[in-house]
C-alpha positions in Angstrom: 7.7 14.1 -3.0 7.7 13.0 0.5 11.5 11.3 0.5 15.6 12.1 -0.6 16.2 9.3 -2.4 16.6 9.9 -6.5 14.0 8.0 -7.9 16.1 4.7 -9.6 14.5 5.5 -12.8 17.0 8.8 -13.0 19.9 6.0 -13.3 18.0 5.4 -16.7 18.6 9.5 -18.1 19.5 9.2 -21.7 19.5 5.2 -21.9 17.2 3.3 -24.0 15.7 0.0 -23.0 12.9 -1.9 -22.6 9.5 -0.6 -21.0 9.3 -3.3 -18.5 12.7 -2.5 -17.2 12.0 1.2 -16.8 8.7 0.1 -14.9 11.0 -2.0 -12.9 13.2 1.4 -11.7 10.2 3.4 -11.5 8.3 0.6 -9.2 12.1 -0.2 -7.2 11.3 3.4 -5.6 8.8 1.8 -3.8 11.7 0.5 -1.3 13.0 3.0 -0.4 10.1 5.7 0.2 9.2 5.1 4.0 6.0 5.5 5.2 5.2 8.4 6.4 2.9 7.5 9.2 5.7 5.7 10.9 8.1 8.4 10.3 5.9 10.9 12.4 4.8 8.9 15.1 8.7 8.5 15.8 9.9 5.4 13.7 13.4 5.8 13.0 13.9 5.3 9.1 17.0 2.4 9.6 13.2 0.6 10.9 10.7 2.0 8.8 8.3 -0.4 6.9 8.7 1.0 2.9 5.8 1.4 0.7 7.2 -2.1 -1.3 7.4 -3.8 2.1 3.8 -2.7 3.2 2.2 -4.1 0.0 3.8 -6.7 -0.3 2.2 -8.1 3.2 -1.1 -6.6 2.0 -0.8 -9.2 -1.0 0.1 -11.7 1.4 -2.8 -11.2 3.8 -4.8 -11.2 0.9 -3.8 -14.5 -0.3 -4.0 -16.2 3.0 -7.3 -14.9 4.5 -8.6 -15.3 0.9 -7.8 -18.7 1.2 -8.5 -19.4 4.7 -12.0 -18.1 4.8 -13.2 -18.9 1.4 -14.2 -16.4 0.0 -16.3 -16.0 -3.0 -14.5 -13.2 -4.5 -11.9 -13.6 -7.4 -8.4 -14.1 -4.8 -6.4 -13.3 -8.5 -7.6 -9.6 -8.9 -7.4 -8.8 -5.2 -3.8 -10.2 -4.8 -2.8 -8.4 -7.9 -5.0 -5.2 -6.7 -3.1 -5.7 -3.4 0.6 -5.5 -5.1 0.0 -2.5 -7.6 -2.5 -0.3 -4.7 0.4 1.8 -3.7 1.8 2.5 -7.1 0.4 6.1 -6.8 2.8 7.0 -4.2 6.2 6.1 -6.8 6.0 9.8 -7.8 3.2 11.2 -5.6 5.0 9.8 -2.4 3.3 9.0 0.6 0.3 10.8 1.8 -0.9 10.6 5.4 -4.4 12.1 7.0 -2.6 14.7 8.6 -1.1 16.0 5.1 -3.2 19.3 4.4 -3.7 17.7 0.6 -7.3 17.6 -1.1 -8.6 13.8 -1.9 -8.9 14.7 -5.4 -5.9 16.5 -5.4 -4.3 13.2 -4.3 -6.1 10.7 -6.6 -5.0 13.5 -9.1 -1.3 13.3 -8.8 -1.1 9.0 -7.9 -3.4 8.7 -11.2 -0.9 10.9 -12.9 2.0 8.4 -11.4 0.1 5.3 -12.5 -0.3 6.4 -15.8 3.2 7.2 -16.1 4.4 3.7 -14.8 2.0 1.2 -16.3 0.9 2.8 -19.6 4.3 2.3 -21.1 3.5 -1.8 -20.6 1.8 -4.0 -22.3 -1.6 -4.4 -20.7 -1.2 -1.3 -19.4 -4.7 -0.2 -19.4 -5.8 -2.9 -18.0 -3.4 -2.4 -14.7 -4.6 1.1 -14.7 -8.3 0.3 -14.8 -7.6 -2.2 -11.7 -5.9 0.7 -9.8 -8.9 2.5 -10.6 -11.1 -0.6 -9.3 -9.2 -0.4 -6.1 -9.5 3.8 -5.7 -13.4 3.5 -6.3 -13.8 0.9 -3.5 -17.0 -0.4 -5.0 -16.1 -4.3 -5.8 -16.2 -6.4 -3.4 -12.5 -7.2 -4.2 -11.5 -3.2 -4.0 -13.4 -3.6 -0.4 -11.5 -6.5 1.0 -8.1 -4.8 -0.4 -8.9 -1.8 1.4 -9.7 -3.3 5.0 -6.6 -5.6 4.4 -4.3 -2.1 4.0 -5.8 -1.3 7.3 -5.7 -4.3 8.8 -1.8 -4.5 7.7 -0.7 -1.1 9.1 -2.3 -2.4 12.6 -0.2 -5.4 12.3 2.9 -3.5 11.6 2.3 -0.8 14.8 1.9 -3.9 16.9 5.4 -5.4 15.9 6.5 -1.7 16.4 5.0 -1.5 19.7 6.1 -4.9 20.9 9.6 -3.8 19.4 9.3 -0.9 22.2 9.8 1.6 19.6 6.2 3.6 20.2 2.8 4.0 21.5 0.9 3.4 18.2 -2.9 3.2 19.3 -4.3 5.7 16.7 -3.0 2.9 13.9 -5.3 0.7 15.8 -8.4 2.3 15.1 -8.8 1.6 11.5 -7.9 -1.9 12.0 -11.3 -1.8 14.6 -13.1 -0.1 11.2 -12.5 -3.5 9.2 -16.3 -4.9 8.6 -16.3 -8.2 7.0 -16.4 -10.7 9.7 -13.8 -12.6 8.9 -11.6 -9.7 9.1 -12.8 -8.4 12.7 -11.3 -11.8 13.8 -8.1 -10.6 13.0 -8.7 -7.4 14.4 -10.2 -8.4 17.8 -7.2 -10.5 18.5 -4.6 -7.9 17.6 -6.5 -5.9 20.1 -6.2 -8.7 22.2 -2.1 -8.9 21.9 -2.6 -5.0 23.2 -4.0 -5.9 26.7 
């Protein structure tokens, strides 16, 4: 686990309740684990976007650009994809490139996390099988959600930069790897805000 913080779902130990509530303290985690990418390029934490925080704006971009530029892809599954893409990380934690862990090591232990969390629900499968959408990257809504996670961490390294708190470039480049169109809009003039 990459944080201190208890998970909120040990303020649970030896209480019984309903399965949507302990989803709720398991998923709560999510504000309080940092991202780690921030963390390391020198983000203090009292600063530091959380994991909750950076899908949350995922899901928003996702139902504004959706919107915006019309696109012909279902905007319900890829806002949904958007809020539950990070729920690996609840007792995973939050990988970075420059963790020494193996990719399927990593889809190994945010699978087991996602299992744990969602299958206790009703529907769970089916929020499991979307996580599994978004992992594989092959629909056309998995695709959008994954250049908008870029796209979003190159947004949040610009406020950080124009906050003064760090040179952030490297966060820049996957924002330039974004390839639908309307996307590279977005990225071209967040480059812009740069010069």
């Amino acid at each position: 686990m990459h944080t201190k913080a208890a998970l909120p779902i040990t303020l649970l130990d030896g209480k019984q309740t309903l399965p949507i509530i302990e989803a709720y303290f398991e998923f709560n985690h999510l504000k309080h684990l940092y991202r780690q990418g921030w963390l390391k390029h020198g983000i203090e934490p009292k600063s530091c976007e959380s994991v909750a925080e950076h899908s949350f704006c995922v899901a928003l971009l996702a139902l504004f650009l959706a919107d915006e530029y019309h696109l012909e892809l279902n905007t319900t599954k890829v806002i949904r994809m958007a809020l539950i893409h990070d729920f690996g990380e609840i007792y995973a934690g939050d990988f970075t490139p420059e963790d020494a862990i193996e990719p399927n090591q990593k889809y190994q232990l945010e699978k087991q996390s996602i299992v744990q969390v969602l299958s206790k629900l009703p529907h769970g499968l089916e929020w499991i099988d979307l996580w599994e959408e978004y992992e594989k990257g092959k629909s056309a809504e998995s695709q959008f959600v994954r250049q908008l996670d870029r796209l979003e961490m190159a947004l949040q390294a610009s406020v950080y930069e124009h906050l003064g708190f760090a040179n952030l470039s490297v966060f820049f480049e996957s924002a330039n790897q974004v390839s639908a169109q309307q996307l590279k809009s977005v990225s071209r003039a967040l480059n812009d805000l740069r010069d």
